[in-house]
C-alpha positions in Angstrom: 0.0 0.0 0.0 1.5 3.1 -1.0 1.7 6.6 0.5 -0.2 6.0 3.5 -3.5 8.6 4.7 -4.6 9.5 1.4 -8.3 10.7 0.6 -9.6 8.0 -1.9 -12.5 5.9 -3.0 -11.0 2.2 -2.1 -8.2 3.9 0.2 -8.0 1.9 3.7 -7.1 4.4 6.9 -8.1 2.9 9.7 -9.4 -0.7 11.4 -11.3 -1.7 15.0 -12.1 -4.4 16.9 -14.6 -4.4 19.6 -13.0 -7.3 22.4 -13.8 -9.4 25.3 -11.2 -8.6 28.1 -10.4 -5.2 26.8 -7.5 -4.1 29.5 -5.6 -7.4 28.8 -6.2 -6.9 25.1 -4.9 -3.4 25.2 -2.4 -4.0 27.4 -1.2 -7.0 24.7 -1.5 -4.7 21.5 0.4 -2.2 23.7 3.4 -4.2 24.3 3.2 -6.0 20.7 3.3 -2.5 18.9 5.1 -0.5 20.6 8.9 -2.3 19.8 11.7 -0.2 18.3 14.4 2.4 19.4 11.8 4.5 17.8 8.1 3.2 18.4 5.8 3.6 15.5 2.5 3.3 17.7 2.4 4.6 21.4 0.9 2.8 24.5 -2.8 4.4 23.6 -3.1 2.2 20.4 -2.3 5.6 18.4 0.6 6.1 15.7 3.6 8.6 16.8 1.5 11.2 15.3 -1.4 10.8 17.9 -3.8 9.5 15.5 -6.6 6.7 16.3 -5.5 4.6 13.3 -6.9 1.4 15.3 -9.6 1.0 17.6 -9.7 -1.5 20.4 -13.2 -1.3 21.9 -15.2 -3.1 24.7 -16.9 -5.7 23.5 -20.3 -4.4 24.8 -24.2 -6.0 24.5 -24.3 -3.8 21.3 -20.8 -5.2 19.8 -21.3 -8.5 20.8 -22.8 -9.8 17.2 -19.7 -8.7 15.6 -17.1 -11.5 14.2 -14.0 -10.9 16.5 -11.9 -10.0 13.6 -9.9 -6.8 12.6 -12.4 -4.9 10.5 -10.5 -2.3 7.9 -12.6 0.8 7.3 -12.5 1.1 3.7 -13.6 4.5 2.1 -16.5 4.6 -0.6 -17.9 7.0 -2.4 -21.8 6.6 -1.3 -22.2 4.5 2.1 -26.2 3.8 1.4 -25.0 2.5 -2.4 -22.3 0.1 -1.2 -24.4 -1.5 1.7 -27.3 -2.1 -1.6 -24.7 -3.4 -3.5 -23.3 -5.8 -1.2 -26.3 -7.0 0.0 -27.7 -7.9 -3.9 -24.4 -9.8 -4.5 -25.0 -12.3 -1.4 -22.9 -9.9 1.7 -25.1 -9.1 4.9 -25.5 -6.1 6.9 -23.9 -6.5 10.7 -24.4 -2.8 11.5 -25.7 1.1 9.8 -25.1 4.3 11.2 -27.3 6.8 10.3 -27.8 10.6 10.7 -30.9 12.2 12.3 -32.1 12.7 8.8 -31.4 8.7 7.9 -28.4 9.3 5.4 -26.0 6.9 6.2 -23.0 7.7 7.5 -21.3 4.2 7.8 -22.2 0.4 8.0 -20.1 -2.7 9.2 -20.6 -5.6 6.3 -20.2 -9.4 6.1 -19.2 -11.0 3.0 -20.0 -14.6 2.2 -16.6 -15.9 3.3 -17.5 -14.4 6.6 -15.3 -11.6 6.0 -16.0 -8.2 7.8 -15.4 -4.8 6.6 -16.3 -1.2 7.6 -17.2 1.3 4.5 -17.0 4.6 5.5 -17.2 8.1 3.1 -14.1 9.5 1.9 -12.2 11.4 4.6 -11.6 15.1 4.2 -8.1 16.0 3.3 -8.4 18.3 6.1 -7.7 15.2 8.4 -4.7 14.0 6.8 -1.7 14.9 8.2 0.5 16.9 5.5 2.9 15.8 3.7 4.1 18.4 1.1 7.9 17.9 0.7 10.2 15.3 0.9 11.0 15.8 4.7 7.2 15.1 5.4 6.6 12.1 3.2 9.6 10.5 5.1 8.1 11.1 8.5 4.8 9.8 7.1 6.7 6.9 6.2 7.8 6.5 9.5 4.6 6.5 11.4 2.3 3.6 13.0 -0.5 2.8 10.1 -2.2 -0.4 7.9 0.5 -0.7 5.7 -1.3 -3.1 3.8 -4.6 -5.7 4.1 -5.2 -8.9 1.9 -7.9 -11.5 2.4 -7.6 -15.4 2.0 -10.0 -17.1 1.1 -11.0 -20.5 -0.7 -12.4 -18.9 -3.7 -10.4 -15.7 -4.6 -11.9 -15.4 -8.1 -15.7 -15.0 -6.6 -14.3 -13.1 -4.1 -12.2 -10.5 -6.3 -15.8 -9.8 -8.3 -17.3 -8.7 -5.1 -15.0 -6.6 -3.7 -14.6 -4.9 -7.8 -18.6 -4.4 -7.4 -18.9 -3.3 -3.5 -15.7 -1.3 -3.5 -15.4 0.2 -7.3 -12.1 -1.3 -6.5 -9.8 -2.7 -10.0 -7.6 -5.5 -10.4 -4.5 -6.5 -10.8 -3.2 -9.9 -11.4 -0.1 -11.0 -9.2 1.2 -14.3 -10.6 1.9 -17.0 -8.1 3.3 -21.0 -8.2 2.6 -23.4 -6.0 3.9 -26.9 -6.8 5.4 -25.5 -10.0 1.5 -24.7 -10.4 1.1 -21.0 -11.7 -2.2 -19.1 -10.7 -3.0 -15.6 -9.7 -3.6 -13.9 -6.6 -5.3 -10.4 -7.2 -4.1 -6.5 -5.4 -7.1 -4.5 -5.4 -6.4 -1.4 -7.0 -8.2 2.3 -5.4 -9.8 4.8 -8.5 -6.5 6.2 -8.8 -4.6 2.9 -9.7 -2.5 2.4 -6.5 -2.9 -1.2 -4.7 -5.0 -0.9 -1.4 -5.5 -4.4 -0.4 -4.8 -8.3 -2.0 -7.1 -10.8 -2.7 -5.3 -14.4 -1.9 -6.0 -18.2 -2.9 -5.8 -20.3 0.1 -3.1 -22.0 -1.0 1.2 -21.9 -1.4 2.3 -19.2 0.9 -1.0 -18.4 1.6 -2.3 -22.1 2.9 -3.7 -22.1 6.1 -4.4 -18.3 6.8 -8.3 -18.0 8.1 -10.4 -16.2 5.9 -10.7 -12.5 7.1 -9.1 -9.1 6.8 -5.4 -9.1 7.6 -4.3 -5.9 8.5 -0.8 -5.4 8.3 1.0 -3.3 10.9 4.5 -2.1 10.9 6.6 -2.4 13.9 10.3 -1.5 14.9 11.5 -4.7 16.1 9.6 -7.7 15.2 11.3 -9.8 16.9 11.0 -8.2 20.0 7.5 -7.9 19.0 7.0 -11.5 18.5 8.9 -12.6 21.8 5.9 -10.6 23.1 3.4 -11.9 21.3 4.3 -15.2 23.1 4.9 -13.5 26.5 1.2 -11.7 26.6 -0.2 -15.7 25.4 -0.8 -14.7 21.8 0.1 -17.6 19.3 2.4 -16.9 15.7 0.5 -18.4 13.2 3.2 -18.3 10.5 6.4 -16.7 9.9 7.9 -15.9 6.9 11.5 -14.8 6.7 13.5 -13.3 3.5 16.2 -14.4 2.1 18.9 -12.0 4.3 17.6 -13.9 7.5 15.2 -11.4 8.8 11.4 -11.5 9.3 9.4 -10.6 6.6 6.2 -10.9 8.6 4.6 -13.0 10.8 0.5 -13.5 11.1 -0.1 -13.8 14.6 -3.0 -14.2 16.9 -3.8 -12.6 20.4 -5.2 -13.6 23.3 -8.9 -13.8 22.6 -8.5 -15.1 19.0 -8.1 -12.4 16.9 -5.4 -12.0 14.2 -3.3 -9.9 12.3 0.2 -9.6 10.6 3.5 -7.9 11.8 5.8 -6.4 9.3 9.3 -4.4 10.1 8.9 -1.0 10.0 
């Protein structure tokens, strides 16, 4: 995902979870993120910028329907369109805020993988932070945020159409191999071209990953941030190293079963 906090139809700022046993859970995400001679993410949950770019709620009576999954907020160009949309193509409605006047204003949706996603309207570029030389794009670089999401699923193809038709997201094929086997995953592309989120077969690298939203978020030492992902009781799913030695990433779950990846920062 490039260039980070950008106003965009298909652009993906933010992601929340509401938890059972919220202190531990805060206290885990606080320990996990929060690695590095130079934190990206303080002990709050919020990037080195003091922004909310995750949200770790109370799982509360009116929460409690929701899948206990990291939900990305993705931003669309009409909320009421994209919850019509999703619903015709087989996705269901787990929640709708709507203004005193009944235009909505956001919805939490389910697609049929069991997949959920928050759509929300495209932010103001008043609430990004600025980033108009080079100085400020490398600080922006820098910062605690989703540096990427991707789904896997069993049947990416079906899946890719919905997303193109919820969304107005594009696609791009990514060629993969798997048992000298050559397929394609897909990187979902926002209305000005750039990749916002991937599209996986459950299979190759890929085999064995549950079927929600990853969110991918940087770190600055991962493995001081997995030594406390096993400290707090969380559970490393799969670990992927490159080919100088060091971690790529690592999918990882915490305490009360929800999961994510870790990437250097």
């Amino acid at each position: 995902m490039s260039e980070p906090f950008l106003p965009r139809v298909g652009g993906i700022l933010s992601a929340d979870n509401a938890v059972p046993e919220h202190e531990r859970e805060v206290r885990f995400y606080s320990r996990v993120l929060s690695t590095g001679e130079h934190p990206l993410w303080r002990e709050d949950l919020k990037n080195n910028l003091g922004m909310p770019i995750i949200g770790l709620g109370a799982r509360s009576a009116e929460y409690a329907h929701l899948p206990l999954q990291w939900m990305p907020h993705i931003q669309v160009s009409d909320v009421a369109a994209t919850v019509e949309r999703a619903l015709d193509l087989g996705g269901s409605e787990l929640m709708h805020g709507k203004d005193d006047d009944g235009k909505s204003q956001w919805a939490v949706l389910l697609d049929s993988n069991g997949a959920a996603f928050g759509i929300i309207p495209v932010v103001s570029a008043e609430e990004i932070p600025p980033t108009e030389d080079a100085a400020s794009r490398d600080a922006a670089a820098r910062v605690g945020c989703i540096s990427w999401i991707d789904l896997t699923v069993s049947d990416a193809s079906a899946t890719r159409d919905f997303y193109r038709q919820v969304v107005d997201w594009s696609v791009q094929d990514v060629e993969m191999e798997d048992a000298s086997e050559r397929y394609a995953d897909y990187n979902m592309c926002c209305d000005d071209g750039n990749p916002a989120a991937g599209i996986c077969h459950a299979r190759g690298v890929n085999l064995g990953l549950p079927p929600v939203w990853m969110i991918y978020l940087p770190v600055g030492d991962i493995d001081e941030s997995l030594r406390r992902v096993r400290e707090g009781e969380g559970k490393i799913i799969k670990a992927t190293r490159g080919t100088d030695g060091e971690y790529a990433y690592a999918v990882v779950q915490d305490p009360v079963g929800a999961c994510l990846a870790l990437v250097p920062g």
